[in-house]
TIROBA-327839 format. One record per residue (C-alpha): residue number from 1; residue in three letters; y, z, x. Coordinates in Angstrom, 2 decimals. Layout:
node nr = NUM, rest = ALA, c2 = Y, c3 = Z, c1 = X
...
***
This chain:
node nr = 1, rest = UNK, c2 = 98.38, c3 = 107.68, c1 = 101.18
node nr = 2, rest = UNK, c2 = 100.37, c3 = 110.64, c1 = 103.08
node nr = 3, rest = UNK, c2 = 99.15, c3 = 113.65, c1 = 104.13
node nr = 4, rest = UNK, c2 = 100.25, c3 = 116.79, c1 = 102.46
node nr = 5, rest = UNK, c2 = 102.17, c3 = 119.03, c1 = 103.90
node nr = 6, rest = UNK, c2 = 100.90, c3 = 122.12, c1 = 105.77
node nr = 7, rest = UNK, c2 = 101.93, c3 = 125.70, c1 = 103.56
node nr = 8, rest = UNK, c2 = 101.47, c3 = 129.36, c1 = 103.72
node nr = 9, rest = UNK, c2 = 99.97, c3 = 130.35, c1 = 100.29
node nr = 10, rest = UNK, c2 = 103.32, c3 = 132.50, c1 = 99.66
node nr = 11, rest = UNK, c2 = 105.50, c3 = 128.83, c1 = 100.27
node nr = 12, rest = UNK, c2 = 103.26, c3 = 127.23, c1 = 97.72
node nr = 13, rest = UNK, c2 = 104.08, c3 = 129.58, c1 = 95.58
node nr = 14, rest = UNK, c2 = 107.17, c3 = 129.45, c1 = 95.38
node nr = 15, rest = UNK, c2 = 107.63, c3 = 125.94, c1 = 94.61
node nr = 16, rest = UNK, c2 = 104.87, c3 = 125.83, c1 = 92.08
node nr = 17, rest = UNK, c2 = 107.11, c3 = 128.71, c1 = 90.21
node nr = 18, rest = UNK, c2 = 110.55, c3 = 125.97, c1 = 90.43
node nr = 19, rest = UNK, c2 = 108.00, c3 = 123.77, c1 = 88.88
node nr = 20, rest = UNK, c2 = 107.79, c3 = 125.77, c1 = 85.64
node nr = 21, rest = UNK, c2 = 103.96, c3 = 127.46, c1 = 86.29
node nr = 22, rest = UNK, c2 = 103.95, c3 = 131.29, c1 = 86.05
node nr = 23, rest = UNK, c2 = 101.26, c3 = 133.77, c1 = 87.26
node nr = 24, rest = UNK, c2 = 99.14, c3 = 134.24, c1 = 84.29
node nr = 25, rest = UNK, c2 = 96.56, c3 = 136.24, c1 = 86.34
node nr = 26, rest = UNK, c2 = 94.90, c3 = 137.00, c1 = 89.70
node nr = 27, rest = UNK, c2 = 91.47, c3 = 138.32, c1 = 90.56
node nr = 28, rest = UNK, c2 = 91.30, c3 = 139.46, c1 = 94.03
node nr = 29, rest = UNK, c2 = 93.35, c3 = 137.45, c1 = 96.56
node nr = 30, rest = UNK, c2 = 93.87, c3 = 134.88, c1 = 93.97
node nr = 31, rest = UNK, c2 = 96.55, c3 = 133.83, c1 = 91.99
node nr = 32, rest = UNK, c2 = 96.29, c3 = 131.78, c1 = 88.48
node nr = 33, rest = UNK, c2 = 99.24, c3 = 129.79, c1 = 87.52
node nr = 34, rest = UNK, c2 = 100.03, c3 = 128.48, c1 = 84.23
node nr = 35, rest = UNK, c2 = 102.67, c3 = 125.71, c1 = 82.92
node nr = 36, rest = UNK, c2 = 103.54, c3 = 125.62, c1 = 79.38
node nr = 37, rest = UNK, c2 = 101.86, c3 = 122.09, c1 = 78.92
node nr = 38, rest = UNK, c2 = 98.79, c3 = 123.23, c1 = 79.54
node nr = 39, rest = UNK, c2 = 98.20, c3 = 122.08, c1 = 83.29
node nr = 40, rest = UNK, c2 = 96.60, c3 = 124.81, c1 = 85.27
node nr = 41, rest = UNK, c2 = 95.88, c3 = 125.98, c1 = 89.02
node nr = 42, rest = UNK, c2 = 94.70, c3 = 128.36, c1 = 91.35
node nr = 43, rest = UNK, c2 = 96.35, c3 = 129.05, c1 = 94.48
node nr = 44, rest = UNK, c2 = 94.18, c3 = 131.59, c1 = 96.92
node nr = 45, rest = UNK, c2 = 96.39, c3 = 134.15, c1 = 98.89
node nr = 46, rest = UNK, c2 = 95.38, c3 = 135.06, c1 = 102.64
node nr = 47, rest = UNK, c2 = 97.60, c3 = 136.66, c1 = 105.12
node nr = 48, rest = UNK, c2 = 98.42, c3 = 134.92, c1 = 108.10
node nr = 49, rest = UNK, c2 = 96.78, c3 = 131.40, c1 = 107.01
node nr = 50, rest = UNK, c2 = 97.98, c3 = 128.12, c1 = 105.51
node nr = 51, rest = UNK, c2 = 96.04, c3 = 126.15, c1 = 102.91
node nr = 52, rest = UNK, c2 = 93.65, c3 = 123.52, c1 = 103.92
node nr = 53, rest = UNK, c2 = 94.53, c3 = 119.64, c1 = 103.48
node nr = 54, rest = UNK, c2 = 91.30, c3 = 119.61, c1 = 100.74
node nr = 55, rest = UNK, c2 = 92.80, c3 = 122.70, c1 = 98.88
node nr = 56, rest = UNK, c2 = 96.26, c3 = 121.64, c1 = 98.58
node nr = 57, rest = UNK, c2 = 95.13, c3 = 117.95, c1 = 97.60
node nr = 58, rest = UNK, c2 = 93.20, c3 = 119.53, c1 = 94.87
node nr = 59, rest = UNK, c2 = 96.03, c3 = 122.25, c1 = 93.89
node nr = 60, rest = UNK, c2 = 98.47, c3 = 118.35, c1 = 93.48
node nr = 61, rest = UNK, c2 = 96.00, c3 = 116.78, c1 = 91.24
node nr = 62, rest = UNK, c2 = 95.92, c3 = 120.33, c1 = 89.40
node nr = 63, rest = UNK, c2 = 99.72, c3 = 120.24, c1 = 88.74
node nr = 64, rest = UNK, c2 = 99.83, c3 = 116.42, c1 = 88.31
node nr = 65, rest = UNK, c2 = 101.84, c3 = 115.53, c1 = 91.27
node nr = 66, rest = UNK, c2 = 101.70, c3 = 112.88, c1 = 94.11
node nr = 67, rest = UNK, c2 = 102.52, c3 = 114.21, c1 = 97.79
node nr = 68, rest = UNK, c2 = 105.67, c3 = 112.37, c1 = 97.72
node nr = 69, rest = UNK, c2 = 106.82, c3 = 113.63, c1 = 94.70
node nr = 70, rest = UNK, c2 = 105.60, c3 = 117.03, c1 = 95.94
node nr = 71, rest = UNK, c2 = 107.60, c3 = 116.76, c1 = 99.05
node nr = 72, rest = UNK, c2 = 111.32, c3 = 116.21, c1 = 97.12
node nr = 73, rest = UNK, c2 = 110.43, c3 = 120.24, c1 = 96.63
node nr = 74, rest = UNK, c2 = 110.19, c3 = 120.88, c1 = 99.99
***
């Protein structure tokens, strides 16, 4: 198994959105995304630092992707 890649919450972000999730919500620094399927997750928004290996694991099996399928988004 790869490692994910290493992103700034605001890269995530983006490519989550190309995916087809939209911001449904956000309580404090974070954000709730939404696809029209039903899948959901939660992406956490700090300045100045990248999400952890653990998080951004988690955030894949959220949106239903492998990391190598998550890297053709890259």
């Amino acid at each position: 198994m790869s490692k994910p890649p290493v992103l700034k919450a605001k890269e995530l972000i983006k490519i989550v959105e190309r995916l087809g999730f939209v911001n449904s919500r956000s309580r404090g620094s974070h954000f709730f995304f939404k696809h029209k399927n039903g899948r959901t997750t939660v992406i956490p928004v700090h300045s100045g630092k990248t999400i952890s290996l653990g998080l951004m694991r988690s955030i894949l099996k959220d949106i239903g992707m492998s990391v190598d399928e998550f890297r053709k988004y890259l």
